[in-house]
N, C-alpha and C positions, 0 to 999 in steps of 0.2 A: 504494500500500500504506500503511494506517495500522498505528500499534501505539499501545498504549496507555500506553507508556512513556516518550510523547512528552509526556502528562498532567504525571508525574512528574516527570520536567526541568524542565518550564515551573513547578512547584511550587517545584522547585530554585532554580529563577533569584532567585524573587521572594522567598525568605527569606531574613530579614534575620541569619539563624543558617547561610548557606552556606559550607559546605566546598568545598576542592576534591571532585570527584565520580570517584571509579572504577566502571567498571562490567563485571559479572561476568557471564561466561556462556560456554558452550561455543564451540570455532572455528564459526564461518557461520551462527550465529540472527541477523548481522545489529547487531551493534555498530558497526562502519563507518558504516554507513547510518544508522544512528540519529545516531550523533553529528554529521553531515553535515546530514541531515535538519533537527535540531533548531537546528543554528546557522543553515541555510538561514530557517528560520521566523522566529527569534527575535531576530536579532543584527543587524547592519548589515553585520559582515565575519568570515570563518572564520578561521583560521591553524591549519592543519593538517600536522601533525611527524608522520611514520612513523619509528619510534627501528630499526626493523629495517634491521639491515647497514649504520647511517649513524654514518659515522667522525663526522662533523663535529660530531652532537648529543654522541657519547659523548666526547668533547674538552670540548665547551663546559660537561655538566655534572660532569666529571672537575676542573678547576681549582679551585671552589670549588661554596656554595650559597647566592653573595648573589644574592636576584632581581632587585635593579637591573641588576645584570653579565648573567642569566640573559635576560631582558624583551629586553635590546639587543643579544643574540647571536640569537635567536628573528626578530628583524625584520630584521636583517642579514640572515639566513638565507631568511627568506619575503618579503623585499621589502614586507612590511607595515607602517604603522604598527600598534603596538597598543596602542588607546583602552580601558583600564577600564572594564568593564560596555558597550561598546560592542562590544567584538571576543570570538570566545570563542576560548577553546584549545585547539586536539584534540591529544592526544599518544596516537597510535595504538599497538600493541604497543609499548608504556611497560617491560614486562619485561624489554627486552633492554638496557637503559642502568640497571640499580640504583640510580645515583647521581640520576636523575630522578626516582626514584619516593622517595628521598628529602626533595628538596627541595620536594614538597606542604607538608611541614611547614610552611616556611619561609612557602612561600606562601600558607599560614593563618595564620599567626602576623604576619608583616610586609607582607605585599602581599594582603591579602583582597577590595583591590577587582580584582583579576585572577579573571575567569570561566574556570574550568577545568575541560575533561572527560579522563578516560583511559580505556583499554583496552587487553586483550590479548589474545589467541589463548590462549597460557598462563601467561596473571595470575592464575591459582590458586593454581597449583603455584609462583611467584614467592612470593606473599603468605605460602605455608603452609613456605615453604625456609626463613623466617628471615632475609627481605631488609628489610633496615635502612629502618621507618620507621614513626612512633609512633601507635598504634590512638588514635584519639581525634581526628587529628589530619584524616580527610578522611568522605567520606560514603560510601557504597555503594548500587550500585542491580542489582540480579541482572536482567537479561536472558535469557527462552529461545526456543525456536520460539513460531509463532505458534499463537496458543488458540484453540479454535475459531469461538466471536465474532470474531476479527480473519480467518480465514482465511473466515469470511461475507461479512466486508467486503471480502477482497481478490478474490472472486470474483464482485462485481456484487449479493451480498445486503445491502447494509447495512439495507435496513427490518428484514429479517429478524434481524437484529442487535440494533438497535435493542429490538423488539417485547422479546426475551428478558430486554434489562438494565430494560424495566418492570417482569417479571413479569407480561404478560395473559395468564395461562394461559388464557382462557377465548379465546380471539383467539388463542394459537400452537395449542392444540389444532387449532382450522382448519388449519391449514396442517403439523401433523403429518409429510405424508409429505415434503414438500419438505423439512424439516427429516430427518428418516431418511435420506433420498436425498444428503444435504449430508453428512451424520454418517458416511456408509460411505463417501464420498471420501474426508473426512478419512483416517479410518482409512489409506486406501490414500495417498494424499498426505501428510499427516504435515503439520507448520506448518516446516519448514525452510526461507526465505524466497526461496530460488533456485527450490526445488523449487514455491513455491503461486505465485509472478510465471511460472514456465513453463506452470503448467497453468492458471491465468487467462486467458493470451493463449491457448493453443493446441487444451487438452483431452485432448493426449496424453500418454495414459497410458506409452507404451513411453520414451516420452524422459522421462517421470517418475524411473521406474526407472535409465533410465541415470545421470541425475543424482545421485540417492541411492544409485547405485552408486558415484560418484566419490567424493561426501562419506563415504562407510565409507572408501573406500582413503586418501584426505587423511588419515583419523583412526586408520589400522593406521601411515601412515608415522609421524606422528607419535610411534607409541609408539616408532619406532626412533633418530628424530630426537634426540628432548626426554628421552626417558625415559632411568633409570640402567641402565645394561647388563644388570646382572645380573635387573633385573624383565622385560626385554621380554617375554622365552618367556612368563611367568607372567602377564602385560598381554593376550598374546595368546591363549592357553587360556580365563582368564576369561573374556574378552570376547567370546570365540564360545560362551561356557557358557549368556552369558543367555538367549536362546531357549527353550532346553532347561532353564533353572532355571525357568522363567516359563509351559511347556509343562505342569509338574505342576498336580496339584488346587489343591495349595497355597503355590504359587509359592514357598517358604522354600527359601534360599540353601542348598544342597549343594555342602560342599566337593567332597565324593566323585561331582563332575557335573564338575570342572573335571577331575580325575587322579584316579586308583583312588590310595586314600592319604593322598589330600592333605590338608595342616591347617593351622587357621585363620593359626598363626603364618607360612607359607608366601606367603599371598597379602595380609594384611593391607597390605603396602605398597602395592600393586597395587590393591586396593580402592580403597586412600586415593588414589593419584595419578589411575584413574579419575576419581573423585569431586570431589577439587581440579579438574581439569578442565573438569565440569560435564556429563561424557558419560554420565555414569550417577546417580542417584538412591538413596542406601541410604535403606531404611524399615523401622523398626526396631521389633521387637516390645514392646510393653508387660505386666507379669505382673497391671496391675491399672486400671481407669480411672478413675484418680483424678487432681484438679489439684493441680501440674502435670505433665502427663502425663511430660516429659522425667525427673521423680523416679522413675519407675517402666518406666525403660526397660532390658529386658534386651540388653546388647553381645552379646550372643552368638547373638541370633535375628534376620535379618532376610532383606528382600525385596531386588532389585537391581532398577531400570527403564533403561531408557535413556534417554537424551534426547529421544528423537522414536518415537512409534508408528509413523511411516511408515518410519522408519528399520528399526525392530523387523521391520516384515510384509516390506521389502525382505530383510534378512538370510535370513530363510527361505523366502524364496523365491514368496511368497504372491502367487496372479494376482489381476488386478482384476475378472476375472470370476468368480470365489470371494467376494470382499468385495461385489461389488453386486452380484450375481444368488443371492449363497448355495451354499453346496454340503454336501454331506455332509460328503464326507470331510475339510471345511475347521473341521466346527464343535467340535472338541476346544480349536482354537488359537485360537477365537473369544472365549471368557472370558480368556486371558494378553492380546490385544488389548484387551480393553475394558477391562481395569484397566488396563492402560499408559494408555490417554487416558484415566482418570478420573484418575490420579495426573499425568497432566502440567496438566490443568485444575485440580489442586488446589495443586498447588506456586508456580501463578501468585498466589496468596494470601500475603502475605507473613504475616500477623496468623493465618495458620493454624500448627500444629504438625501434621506426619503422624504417624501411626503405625498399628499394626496389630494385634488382640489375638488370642491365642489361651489358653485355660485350660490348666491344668497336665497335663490327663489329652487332650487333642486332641479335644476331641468338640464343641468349639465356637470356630467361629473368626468374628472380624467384619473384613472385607477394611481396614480405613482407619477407626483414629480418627483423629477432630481435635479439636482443644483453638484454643481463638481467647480461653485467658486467663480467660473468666469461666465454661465449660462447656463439658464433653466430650462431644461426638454420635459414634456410633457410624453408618457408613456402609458398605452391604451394595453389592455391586456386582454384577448380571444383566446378561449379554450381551444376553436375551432378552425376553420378558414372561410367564416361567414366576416367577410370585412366591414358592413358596412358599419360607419362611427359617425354619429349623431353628435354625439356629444364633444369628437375630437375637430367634427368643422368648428361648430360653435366658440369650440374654446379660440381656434385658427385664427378664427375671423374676428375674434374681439382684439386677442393679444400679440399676431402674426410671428410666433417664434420662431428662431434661423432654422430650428429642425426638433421637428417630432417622430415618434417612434411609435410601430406599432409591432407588439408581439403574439405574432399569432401561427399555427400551422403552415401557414403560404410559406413558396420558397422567398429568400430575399430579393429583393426588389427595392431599388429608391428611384422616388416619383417626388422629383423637386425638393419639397420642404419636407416630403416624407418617406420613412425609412420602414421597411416592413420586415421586420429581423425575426426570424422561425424562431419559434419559445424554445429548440435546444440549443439556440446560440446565443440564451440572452444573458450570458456572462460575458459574453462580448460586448456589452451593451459602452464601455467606456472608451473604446478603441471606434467605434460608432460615433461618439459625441466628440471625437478627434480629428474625423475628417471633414 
């Protein structure tokens, strides 16, 4: 399995401006493995600290936060020596020792030639609790499931991989339906890295499911586990609400979908701890598409995704033979699918900004702006290859953007100001807003 976050690191390494590096992202896309991975590639030797349930770490950095003290409890500890820039250092769920994720500082400010990586399970909700330690002082790199270019690769496609990050449309059009045929596995597989390494070796779809049925239960316990008492109930209402939030035309967040009543002051925390998380996605409407788009972002209208499409089609239940043979009665929930994986393809973007518009009076909505800083494209999302967009003239003709995008089944195609990019290349979608 590659991911392309591996790039990243190795960018990391070699700057002469390195932090220590935390990195973010939901339990099981695979942080472990990455930081494993990348020491395995890059380093001559690992030293890897699990801070989870270990007296001994939360002793050593409970005393003080000098790293000379810190370095020589570490190799006492792993039996290593550890050579600067020679050796890297994993400190796995870093959240549960505070006083560790303190001393980054330190070891930016006085020991920088020490290569550090961290993660946690829930180093969100850590970072956003107000746990003592000073922004400036390490690097971040966000980690999610695998994007569909990576889950090409982990399935024996890497040409096909490849072909998409040139852009030869005129060369993937060829091959079209293998790509369609890759794209509705997706769908039903999802990039959660246990879930695409099982169905790489095996094919099977049933142990898919069950897999994805484990990771939902891991992430209901955890709301019991980690979370504050009084939100669980309201963790676990939401979060069987999104199906059914993401099931309307217009996917926009209804409190009155979670409890007949309910208001926004009610689950706001609950969003937020989601969200710290990493398990859910808020995208948030804008009243106007102007840069930067976050100046004209209304708090009070948005979207909820999840972390994983395939996780999405497990919750409700969705067979694999609906998603790859098609079915009637499947194709209402076929548009909430395909905007979950155009929003998780888009989120892998960091230089992108999402959002989403709708005008005042509801008679036009464009599924996903992005803002990437120098120009806002407006991005339509079809399950299908039914083009017509109502709502992507309207918006056209009021605000005449340099280039709008539309993702949908048709091969590629650009017709003036607009770009008609097939939903399995829409992680190209920024190498598109470049030409």
């Amino acid at each position: 399995m590659y991911r392309f976050a591996l790039e990243e690191l190795h960018r990391w390494k070699e700057s002469k401006f390195r932090k220590p590096l935390i990195i973010e992202g939901a339990r099981q896309v695979g942080k472990t493995w990455l930081m494993k991975e990348f020491g395995k590639t890059e380093y001559e030797e690992i030293v890897y600290i699990n801070f989870d349930s270990n007296r001994i770490m939360t002793e050593l950095f409970e005393q003080d936060l000098d790293c000379n003290r810190i370095i020589e409890g570490l190799e006492l500890y792993s039996g290593k020596k550890i050579v600067p820039e020679k050796v890297l250092l994993i400190f796995d769920e870093i959240q549960e020792v505070p006083k560790a994720l303190s001393s980054l500082k330190y070891f930016y400010e006085n020991a920088p030639q020490y290569h550090i990586v961290c993660a946690g399970s829930l180093l969100g909700i850590a970072l956003h609790g107000g746990t003592s330690f000073p922004v400036g002082k390490v690097d971040f790199l966000k980690l999610y499931p695998l994007s569909f270019r990576e889950f090409l690769m982990a399935t024996g496609k890497e040409q096909y991989a490849e072909l998409l990050s040139k852009g030869d449309y005129a060369m993937i059009t060829g091959f079209r339906q293998t790509y369609i045929d890759a794209l509705k596995q997706y769908y039903f597989v999802g990039g959660m890295p246990e879930v695409v390494l099982h169905f790489a070796e095996e094919k099977d779809y049933s142990v898919v499911r069950e897999i994805q049925k484990r990771i939902l239960s891991a992430y209901e316990q955890d709301f019991s586990k980690h979370a504050p008492n009084e939100i669980v109930p309201k963790l676990r209402m939401l979060w069987n609400s999104i199906p059914s939030q993401l099931a309307k035309e217009n996917r926009k967040f209804i409190y009155g979908l979670v409890r007949e009543g309910a208001r926004a002051k009610d689950y706001e925390a609950a969003i937020m701890w989601l969200s710290d998380c990493g398990l859910v996605h808020k995208v948030s409407r804008i009243t106007a598409p102007k840069l930067p788009l976050k100046a004209y972002e209304d708090l009070k209208a948005f979207k909820l995704f999840l972390v994983d499409v395939g996780l999405l089609g497990c919750m409700v239940g969705i067979g694999h033979r609906a998603l790859l043979e098609g079915n009637a009665l499947f194709v209402e929930f076929k548009g909430a699918l395909t905007e979950q994986y155009v929003l998780q393809q888009l989120v892998t973007k960091k230089n992108l900004g999402i959002y989403y518009y709708t005008n005042d009076r509801g008679s036009c909505e464009i599924d996903f702006v992005a803002d990437n800083g120098e120009k806002v494209v407006p991005i339509e999302v079809k399950a299908e290859e039914n083009l017509k967009a109502k709502s992507m003239k309207t918006y056209c003709e009021k605000y005449a953007p340099e280039k709008a995008i539309r993702m949908s089944m048709s091969d590629y195609k650009e017709q003036d100001w607009l770009v008609n990019l097939p939903l399995y290349a829409a992680e190209e979608v920024e190498a598109v807003l470049l030409r």
